[in-house]
C-alpha positions as CSV (number, residue, x, y, z in Angstrom):
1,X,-0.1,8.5,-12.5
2,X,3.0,6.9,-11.0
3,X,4.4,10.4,-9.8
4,X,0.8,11.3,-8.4
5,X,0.6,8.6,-6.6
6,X,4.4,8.1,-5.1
7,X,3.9,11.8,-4.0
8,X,0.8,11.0,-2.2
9,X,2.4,7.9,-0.7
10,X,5.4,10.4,0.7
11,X,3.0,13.0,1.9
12,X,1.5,10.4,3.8
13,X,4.7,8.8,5.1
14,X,6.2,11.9,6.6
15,X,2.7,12.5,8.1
16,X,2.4,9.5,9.5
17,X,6.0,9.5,11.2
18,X,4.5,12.5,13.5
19,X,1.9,9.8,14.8
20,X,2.9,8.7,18.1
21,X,3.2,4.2,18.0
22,X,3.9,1.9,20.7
23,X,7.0,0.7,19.5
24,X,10.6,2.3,18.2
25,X,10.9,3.5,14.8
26,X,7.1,1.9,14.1
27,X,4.4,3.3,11.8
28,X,0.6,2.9,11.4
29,X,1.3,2.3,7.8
30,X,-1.3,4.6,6.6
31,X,0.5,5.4,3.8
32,X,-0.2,1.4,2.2
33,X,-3.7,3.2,1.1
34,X,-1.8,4.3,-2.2
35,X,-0.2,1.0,-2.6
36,X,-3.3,-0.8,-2.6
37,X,-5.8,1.8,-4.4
38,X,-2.3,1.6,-7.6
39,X,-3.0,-2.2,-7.4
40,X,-6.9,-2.1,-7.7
41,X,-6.7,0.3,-9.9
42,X,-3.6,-0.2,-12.4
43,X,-2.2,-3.7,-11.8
44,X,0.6,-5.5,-9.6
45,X,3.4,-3.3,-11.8
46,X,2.2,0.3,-11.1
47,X,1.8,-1.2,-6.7
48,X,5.4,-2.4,-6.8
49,X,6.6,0.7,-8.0
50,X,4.3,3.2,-5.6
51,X,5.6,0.9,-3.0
52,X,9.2,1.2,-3.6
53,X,9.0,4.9,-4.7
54,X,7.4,5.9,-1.5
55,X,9.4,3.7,0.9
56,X,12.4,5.0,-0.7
57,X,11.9,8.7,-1.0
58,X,10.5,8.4,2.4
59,X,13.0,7.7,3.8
60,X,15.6,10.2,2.1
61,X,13.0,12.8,3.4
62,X,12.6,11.2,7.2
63,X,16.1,10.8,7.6
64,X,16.2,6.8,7.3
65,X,17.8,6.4,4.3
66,X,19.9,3.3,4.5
67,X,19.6,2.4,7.9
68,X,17.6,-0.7,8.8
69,X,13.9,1.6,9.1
70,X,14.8,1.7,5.7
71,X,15.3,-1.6,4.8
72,X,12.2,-2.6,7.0
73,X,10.1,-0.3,4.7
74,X,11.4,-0.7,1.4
75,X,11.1,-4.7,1.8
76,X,7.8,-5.0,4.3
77,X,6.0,-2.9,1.3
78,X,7.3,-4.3,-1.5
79,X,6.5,-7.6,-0.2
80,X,2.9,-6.7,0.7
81,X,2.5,-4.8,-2.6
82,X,2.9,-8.6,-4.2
83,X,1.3,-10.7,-1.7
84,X,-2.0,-7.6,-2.3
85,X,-1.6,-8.2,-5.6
86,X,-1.9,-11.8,-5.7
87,X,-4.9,-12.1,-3.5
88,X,-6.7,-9.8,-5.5
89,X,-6.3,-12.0,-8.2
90,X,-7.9,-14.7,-6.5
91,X,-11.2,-12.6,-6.0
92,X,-12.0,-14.5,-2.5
93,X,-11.3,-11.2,-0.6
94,X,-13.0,-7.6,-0.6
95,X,-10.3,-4.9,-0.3
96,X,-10.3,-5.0,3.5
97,X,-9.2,-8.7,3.3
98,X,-6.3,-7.7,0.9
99,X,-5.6,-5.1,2.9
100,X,-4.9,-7.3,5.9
101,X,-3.3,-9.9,3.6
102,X,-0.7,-6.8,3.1
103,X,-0.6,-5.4,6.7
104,X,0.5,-8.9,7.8
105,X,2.7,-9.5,4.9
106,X,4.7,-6.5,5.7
107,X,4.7,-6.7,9.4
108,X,6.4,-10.2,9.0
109,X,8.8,-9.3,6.7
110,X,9.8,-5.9,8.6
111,X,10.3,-8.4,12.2
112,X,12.4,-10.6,9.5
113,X,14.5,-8.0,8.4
114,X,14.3,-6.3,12.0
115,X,15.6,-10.1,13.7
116,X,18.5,-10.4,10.6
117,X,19.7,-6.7,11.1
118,X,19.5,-6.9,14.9
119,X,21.1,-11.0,14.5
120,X,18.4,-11.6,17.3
121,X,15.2,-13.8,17.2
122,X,13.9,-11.4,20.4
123,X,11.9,-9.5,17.8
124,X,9.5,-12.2,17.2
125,X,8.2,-11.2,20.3
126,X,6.6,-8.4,19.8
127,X,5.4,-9.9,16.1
128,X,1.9,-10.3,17.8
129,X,1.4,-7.2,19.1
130,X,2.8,-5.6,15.7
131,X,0.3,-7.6,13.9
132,X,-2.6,-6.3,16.0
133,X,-1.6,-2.5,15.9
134,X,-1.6,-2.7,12.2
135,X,-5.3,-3.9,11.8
136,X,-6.1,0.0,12.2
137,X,-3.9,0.9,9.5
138,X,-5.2,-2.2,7.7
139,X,-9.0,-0.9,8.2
140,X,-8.3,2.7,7.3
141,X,-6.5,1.6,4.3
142,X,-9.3,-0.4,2.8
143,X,-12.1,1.9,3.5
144,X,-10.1,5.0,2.2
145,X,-8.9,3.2,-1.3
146,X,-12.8,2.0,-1.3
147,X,-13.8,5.7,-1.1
148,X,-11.8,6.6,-3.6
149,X,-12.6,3.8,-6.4
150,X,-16.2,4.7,-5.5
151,X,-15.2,8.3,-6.7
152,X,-12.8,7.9,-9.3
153,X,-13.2,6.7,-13.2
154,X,-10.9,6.2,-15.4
155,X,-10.7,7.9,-19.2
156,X,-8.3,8.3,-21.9
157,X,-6.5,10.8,-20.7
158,X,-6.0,10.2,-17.1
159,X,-8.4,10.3,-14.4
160,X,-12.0,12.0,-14.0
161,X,-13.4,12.3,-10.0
162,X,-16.7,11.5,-10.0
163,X,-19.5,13.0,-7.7
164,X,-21.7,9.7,-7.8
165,X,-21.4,7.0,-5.8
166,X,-21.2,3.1,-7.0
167,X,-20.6,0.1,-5.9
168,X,-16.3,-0.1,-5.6
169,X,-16.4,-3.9,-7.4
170,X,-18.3,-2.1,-10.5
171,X,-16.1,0.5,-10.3
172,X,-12.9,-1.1,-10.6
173,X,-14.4,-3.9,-12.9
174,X,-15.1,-0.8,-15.8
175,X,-12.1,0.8,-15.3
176,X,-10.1,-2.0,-15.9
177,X,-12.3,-2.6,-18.6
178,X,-11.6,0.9,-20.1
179,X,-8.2,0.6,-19.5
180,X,-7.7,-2.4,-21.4
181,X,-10.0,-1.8,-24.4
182,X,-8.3,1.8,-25.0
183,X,-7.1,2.9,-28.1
184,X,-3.5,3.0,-27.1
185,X,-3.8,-1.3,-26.0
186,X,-2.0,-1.8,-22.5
187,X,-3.0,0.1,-19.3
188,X,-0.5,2.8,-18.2
């Protein structure tokens, strides 16, 4: 499920660096969709490691690897990935909220890690505006992953797409269900 879903995340990646942003070397960060659906779905583990496998293939493929684009994604991502995770737990937020909770997570730490690489503070400037152009990305992300848990059950030997439609909290409430009462124990 880990390779599925790093390989989506990198389809979406490259994709997404073709999409024109306001600002140099920026993304819409469309590609978080399969960070957060690996969290709802699978836990904080299986996100961390979607997040770091698709940041880092990425940017092998894009031509970033190494440079400070690719610090910016590899540690924006991962840090969301945690910060999505952890307000997940805390089931205050639907997935749109988490979703936000990650776009902003990983806008600051890419203006930190943008301001420590540069050895400017000028970056902060733009913070802002960064944080308001990745709402949209924040938005799609939520309702996409939300689309998909509505679709998508799990069973023993991976996953089954569904063509009824149910309410995402039920959704992901039996699959974790399913996942931890399986015969093999521990989720995958």
């Amino acid at each position: 499920m880990n390779s599925l879903f790093i390989s989506l995340g990198i389809a979406v990646y490259v994709l997404e660096s073709f999409i024109p942003f306001p600002f140099p070397n920026g993304k819409w960060g469309f590609s978080n969709f399969v960070v957060l659906l690996s969290i709802v779905l699978f836990g904080a583990k299986q996100g961390l490691i979607v997040a770091v496998g698709k940041s880092f293939v990425g940017s092998l493929v894009t031509g970033h690897f190494l440079d400070v684009v690719f610090f910016m994604s590899v540690l924006g991502s991962t840090s969301a990935a945690v910060i999505e995770a952890i307000v997940l737990k805390t089931k205050i937020f639907g997935l749109l909220g988490v979703s936000i909770f990650g776009s902003v997570t990983n806008n600051a730490v890419q203006a930190f890690v943008g301001a420590l690489f540069v050895g400017s503070k000028a970056i902060f400037w733009i913070l802002p505006y960064m944080l308001v152009l990745g709402l949209p990305g924040a938005f799609a992300n939520a309702y996409i992953a939300g689309k998909v848990i509505d679709r998508v059950q799990k069973v023993d030997l991976g996953v089954f797409v569904s063509t009824q439609t149910e309410n995402s909290e039920d959704t992901v409430r039996r699959v974790r269900n399913n996942a931890s009462s399986s015969p093999r124990g521990k989720r995958r």
